[in-house]
N, C-alpha and C positions, 0 to 999 in steps of 0.2 A: 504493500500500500504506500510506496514513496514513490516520488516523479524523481525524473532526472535534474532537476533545482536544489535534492536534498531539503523535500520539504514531505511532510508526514500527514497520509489523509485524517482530517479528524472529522466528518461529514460525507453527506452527499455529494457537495458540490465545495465544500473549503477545505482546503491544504494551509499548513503552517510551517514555518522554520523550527526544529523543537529549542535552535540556541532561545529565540524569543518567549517562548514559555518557562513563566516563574516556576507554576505549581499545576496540578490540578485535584480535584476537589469532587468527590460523588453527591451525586443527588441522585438515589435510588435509580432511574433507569438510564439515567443523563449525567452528564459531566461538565460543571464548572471550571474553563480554562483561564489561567491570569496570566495574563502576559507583561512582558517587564513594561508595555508602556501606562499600564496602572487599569487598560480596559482587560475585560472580562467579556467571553465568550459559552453561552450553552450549547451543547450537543445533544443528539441523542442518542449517544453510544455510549457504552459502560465504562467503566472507570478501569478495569481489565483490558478489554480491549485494544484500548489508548495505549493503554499502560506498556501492552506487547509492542505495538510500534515503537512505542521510546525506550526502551531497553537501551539499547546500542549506542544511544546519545546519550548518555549520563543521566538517568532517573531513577529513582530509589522510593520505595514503598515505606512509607514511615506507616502509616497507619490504615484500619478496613476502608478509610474514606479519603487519604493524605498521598498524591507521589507527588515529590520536588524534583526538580531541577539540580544536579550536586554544584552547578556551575554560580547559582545564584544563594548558596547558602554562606551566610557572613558569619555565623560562630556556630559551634556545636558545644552545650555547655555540658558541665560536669556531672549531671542528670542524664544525659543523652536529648535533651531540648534542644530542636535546631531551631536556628534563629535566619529570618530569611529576609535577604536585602529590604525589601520591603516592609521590614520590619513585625512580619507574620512571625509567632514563634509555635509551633507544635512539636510536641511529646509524643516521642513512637512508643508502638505500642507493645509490651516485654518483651514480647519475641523477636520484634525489631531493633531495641536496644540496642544489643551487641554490636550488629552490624554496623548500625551509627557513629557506635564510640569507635570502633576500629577505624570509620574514617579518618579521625583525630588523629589516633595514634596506631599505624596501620604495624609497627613494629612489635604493639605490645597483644597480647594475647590477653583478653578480656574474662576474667572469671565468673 
């Protein structure tokens, strides 16, 4: 589902760049996209399905309703709370943890 632009179908009829996507966000059978320029885009495709196109561009499942952008996250704190340019912070969810903190400290082996 990519064109030759390196752009990612998320519709019908609209394609996106995934560097421009902040986050995206489920609403039951739809998906709320943010993009860095502060607008916000619904779909009606699942928040999975997305989710598999952006894989391979750097997106990460924090939460049942959370994938980011790893390009656009400004701290990962001590909790595993990321904190997102835009000043969005969300908390993954335990099972996610790890993988989070490991971004931080990709040397250390997370207990």
């Amino acid at each position: 589902m990519q064109n030759s632009l390196n752009q990612v179908s998320v519709g019908a009829r609209k394609s996106l760049h995934p560097q421009r996507i902040v986050r995206l966000q489920a609403d039951r059978n739809y998906t709320l996209i943010h993009k860095e320029n502060g607008d916000k885009l619904l779909v009606s495709i699942t928040l999975k399905i997305i989710e598999e196109r952006l894989l391979s561009f750097g997106f990460l499942r924090l939460t049942r309703g959370d994938v980011v952008n790893l390009d656009f996250i400004e701290n990962i704190r001590r909790d595993g709370s990321v904190e997102l340019m835009d000043g969005t912070r969300i908390a993954p969810s335990r099972r996610r943890r790890k993988a989070v903190l490991l971004l931080k400290h990709p040397d250390e082996l997370v207990a």
